[in-house]
C-alpha positions as CSV (number, residue, x, y, z in Angstrom):
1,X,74.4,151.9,124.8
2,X,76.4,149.1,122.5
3,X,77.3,146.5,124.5
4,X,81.4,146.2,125.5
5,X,82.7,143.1,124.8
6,X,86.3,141.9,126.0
7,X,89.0,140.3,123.4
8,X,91.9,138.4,124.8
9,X,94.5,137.9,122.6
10,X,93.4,140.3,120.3
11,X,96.6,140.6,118.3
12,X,96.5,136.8,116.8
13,X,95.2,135.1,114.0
14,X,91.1,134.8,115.6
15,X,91.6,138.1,117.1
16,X,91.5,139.8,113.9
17,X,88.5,138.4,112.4
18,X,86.5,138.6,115.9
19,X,87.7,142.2,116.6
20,X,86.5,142.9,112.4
21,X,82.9,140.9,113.1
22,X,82.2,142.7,116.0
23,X,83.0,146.0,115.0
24,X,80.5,145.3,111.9
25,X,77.9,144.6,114.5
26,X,78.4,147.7,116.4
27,X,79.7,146.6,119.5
28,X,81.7,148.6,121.7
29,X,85.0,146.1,121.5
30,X,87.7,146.2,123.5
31,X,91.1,144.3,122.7
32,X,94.0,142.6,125.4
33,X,97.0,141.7,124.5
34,X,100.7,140.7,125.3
35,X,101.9,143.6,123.0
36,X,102.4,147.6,123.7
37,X,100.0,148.6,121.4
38,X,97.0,146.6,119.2
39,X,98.5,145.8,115.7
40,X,98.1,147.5,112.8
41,X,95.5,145.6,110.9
42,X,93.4,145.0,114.3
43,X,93.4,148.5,115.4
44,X,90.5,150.1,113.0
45,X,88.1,147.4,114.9
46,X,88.7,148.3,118.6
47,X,87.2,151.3,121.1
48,X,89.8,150.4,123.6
49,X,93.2,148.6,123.9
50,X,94.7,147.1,126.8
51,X,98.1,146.1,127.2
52,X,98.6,143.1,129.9
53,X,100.1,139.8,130.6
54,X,97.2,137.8,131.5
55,X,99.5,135.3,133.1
56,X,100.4,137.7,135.5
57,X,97.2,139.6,136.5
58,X,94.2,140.5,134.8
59,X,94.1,144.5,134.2
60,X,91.5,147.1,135.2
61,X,89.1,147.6,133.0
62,X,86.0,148.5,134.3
63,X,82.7,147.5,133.5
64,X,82.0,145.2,130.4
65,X,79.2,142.6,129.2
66,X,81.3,139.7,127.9
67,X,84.8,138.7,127.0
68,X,85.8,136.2,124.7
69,X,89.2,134.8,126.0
70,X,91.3,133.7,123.2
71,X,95.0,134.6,124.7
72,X,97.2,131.1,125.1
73,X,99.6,129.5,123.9
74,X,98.1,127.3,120.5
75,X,100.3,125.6,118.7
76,X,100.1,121.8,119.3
77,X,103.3,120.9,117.9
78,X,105.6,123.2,119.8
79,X,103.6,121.8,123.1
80,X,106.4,118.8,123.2
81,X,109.4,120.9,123.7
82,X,107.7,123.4,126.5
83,X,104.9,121.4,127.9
84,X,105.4,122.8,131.4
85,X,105.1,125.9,129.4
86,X,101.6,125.7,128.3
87,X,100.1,124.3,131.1
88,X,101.5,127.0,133.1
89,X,100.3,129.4,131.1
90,X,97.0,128.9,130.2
91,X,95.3,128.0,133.8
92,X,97.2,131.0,135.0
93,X,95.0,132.9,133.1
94,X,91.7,131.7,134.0
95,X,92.9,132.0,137.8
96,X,93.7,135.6,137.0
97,X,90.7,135.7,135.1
98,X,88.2,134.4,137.1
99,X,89.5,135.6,140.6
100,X,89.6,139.0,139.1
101,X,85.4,139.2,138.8
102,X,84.7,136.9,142.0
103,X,83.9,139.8,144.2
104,X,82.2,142.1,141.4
105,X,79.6,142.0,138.5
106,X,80.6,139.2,136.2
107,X,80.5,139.5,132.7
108,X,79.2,136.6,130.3
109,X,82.3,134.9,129.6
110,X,83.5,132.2,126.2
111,X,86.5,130.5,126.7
112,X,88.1,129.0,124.2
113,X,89.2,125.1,124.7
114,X,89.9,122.8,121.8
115,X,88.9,119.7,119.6
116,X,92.5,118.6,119.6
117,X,91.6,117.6,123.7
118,X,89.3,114.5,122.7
119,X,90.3,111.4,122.3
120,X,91.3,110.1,118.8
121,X,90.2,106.0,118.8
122,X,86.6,106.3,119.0
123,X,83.7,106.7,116.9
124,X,83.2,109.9,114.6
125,X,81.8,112.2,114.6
126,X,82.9,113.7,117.8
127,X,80.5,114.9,119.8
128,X,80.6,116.9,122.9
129,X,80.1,114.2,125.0
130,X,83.0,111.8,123.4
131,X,86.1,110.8,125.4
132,X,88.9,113.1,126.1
133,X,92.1,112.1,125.5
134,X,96.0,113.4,126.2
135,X,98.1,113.5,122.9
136,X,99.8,116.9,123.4
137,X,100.9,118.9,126.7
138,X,98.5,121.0,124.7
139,X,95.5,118.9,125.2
140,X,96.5,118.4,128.6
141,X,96.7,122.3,129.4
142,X,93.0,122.8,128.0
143,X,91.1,119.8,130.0
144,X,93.3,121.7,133.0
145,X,91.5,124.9,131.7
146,X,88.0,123.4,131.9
147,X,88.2,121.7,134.5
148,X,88.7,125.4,136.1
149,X,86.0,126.5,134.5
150,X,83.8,123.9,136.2
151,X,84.9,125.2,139.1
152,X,84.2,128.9,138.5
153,X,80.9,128.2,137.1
154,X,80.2,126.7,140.8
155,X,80.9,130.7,142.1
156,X,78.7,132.2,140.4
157,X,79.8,132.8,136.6
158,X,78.1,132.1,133.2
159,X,80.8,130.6,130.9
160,X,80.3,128.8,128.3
161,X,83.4,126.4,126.5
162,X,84.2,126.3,122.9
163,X,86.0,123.4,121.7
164,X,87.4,124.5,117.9
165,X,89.1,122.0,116.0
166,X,91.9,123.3,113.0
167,X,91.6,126.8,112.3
168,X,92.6,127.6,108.5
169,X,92.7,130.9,106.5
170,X,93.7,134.3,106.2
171,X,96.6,136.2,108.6
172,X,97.1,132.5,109.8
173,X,100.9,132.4,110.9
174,X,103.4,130.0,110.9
175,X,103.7,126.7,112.9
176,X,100.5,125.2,111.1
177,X,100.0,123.2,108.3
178,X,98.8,125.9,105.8
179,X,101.2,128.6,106.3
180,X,103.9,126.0,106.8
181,X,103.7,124.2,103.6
182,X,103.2,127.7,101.5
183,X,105.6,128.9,103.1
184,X,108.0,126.3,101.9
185,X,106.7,126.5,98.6
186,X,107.2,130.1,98.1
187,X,110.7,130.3,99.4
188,X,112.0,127.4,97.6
189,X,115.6,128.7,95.7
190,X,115.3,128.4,91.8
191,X,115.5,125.0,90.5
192,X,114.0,123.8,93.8
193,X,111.2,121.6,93.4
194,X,110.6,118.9,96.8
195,X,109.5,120.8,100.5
196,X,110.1,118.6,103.7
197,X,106.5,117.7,105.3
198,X,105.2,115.3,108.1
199,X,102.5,112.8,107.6
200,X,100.4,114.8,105.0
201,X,97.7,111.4,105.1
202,X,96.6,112.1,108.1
203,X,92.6,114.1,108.3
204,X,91.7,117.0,110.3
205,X,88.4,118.9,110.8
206,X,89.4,122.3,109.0
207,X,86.9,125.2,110.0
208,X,87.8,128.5,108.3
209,X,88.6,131.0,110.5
210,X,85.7,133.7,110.0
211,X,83.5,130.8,110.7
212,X,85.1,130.3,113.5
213,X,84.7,133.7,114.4
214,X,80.8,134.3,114.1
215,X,80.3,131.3,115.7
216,X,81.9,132.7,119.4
217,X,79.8,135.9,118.4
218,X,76.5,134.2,118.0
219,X,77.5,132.1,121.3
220,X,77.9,135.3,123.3
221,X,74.8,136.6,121.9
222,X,72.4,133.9,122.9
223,X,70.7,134.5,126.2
224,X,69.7,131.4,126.8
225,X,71.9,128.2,125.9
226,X,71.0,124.4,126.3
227,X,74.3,123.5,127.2
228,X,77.8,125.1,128.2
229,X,80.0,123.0,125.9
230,X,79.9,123.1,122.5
231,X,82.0,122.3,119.2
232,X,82.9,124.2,116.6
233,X,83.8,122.3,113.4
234,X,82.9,121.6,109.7
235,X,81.8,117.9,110.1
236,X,84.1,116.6,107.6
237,X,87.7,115.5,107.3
238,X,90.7,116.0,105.0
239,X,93.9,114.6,104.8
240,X,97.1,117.3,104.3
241,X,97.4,116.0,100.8
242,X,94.4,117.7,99.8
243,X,95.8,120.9,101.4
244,X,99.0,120.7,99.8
245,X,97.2,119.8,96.4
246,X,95.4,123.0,96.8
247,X,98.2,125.3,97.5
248,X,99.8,124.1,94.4
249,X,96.7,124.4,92.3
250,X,96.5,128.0,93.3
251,X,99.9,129.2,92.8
252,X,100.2,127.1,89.7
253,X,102.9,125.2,90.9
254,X,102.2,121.7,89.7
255,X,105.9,120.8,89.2
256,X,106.8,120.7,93.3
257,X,106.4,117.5,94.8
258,X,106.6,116.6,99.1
259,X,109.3,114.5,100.6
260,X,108.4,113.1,104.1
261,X,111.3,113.9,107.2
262,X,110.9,112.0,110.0
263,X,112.0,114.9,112.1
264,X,108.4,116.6,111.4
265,X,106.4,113.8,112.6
266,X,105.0,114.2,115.9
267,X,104.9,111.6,118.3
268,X,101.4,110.9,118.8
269,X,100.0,111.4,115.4
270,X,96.6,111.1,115.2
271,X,95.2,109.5,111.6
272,X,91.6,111.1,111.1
273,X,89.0,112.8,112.7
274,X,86.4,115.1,112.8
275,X,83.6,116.6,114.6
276,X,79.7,117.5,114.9
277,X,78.7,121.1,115.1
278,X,75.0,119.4,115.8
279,X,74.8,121.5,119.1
280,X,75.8,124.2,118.4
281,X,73.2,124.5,115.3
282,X,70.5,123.4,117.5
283,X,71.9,126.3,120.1
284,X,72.7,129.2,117.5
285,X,71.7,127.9,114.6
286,X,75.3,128.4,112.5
287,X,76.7,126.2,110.3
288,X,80.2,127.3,108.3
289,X,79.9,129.5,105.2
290,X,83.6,128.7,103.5
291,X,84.8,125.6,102.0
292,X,88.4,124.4,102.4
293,X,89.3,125.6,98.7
294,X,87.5,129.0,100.1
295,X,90.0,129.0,103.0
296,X,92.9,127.6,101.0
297,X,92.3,130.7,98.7
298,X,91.3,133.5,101.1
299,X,95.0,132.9,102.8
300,X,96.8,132.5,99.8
301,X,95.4,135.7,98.3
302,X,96.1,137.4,101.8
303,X,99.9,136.7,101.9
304,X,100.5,137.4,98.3
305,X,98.8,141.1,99.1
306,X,101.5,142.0,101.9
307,X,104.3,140.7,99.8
308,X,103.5,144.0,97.7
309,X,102.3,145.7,100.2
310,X,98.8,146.2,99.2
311,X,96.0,146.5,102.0
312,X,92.1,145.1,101.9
């Protein structure tokens, strides 16, 4: 019998790629979600859907083998206006979570921290064992989230902690730098040529977002791990610039320039950094497939199909 493994979140942007993976594999995959029903596009890939409010409670669901919790509020940025919000939010469901399979045979679980929790000043790459730090009310909602893991993993569960830095790539939505600044591009009036941006100098760690996605398969499929913590990242850096030049250089719009607004700058901006995915090689032995012109394209290519309404 295939082996039932547990989506949270199913509906977003990882969900989809995850819920497609695993389906390839031939797992039995069940989906959670906020939403009445699973969305359109991640509906082929599931066995089961389950509608719930994992802040709430944590539904029935009977017997599975692992569940890769994904649900949680994501988006750095919006963390300043509703920090209570997020760290709410994402401990309650852990609590939920984990209380729910205290008293009953616990499946293998992956939850899903963040890069975006360490701290920026220190030497790169970042490894797992580099400093934390506080920039967001995001950041500060995901240490809260491990720390309860800590805990859990003291009663009795296997769970293992993947810190992703930037997603990018196809079905991303809005609120991030990619979608964002195409976004802009695309719905720019005629005769329009300057978008609004932040501080496009500053580096990130940009993993594409199917990497992303094999890499919390191949961590559930491991039986035996050295380690509990582990990164998930491309190694190298690049600035928003870069991004933005590639946009442009796919839709062949060289003539649109960016024009910084103060109001898009957040207030603790950090200026570079990036990660080691050294672990989780040694662990799993993945490394990323796509390039950031891979993901740059893949999205672009993505949203210009459901303008016209064409499917994969």
């Amino acid at each position: 019998m295939n082996k039932r493994i547990i989506i949270t979140g199913v509906n977003g942007f990882v969900g989809y790629h995850l819920s497609k993976q695993l389906k390839e594999k031939g797992y039995d995959t069940v989906g959670i979600a906020l939403e009445d029903r699973s969305n359109e596009k991640v509906a082929p890939f599931l066995n089961t859907y389950y509608q719930a409010n994992l802040v709430e409670k944590w539904p029935e669901v009977g017997k599975v083998d692992a569940i890769i919790h994904l649900a949680g509020l994501s988006a750095v940025g919006a963390s300043f206006a509703r920090p209570q919000l997020y760290i709410n939010g994402n401990t309650a469901m852990i609590t939920n979570l984990c209380e729910y399979y205290l008293d009953k045979e616990k499946p293998r679980l992956l939850v899903v921290s963040s890069g975006a929790i360490y701290e920026s000043e220190q030497e790169l790459p970042i490894c797992e064992r580099s400093a934390l730090g506080v920039h967001s009310p995001y950041a500060v909602s995901k240490i809260a989230v491990e720390n309860q893991v800590s805990y859990y993993n003291e009663r009795g569960f296997e769970i293992l902690i993947a810190r992703p830095f930037n997603h990018i790539g196809q079905g991303q939505g809005r609120g991030f730098l990619l979608p964002d600044l195409y976004h802009q591009i695309q719905n720019l009036s005629r005769g329009e040529r300057e978008v609004k941006v932040g501080n496009l100098k500053t580096a990130r760690d940009y993993t594409d977002v199917r990497d992303v996605a094999a890499a919390y398969i191949q961590l559930i499929e491991k039986e035996t791990l050295d380690g509990k913590v582990f990164n998930i990242c491309s190694g190298v850096s690049h600035t928003g610039v870069e991004i933005f030049q590639l946009i442009l250089e796919k839709l062949g719009r060289t003539d649109i320039r960016s024009v910084v607004s103060k109001s898009l700058i957040r207030p603790t901006e950090v200026r570079n950094i990036y990660g080691s995915f050294e672990l989780l090689h040694k662990a799993t032995g993945w490394t990323p497939q796509y390039s950031l012109k891979d993901s740059v394209a893949s999205f672009i290519d993505f949203e210009l199909k459901q303008k016209v309404g064409v499917d994969e």
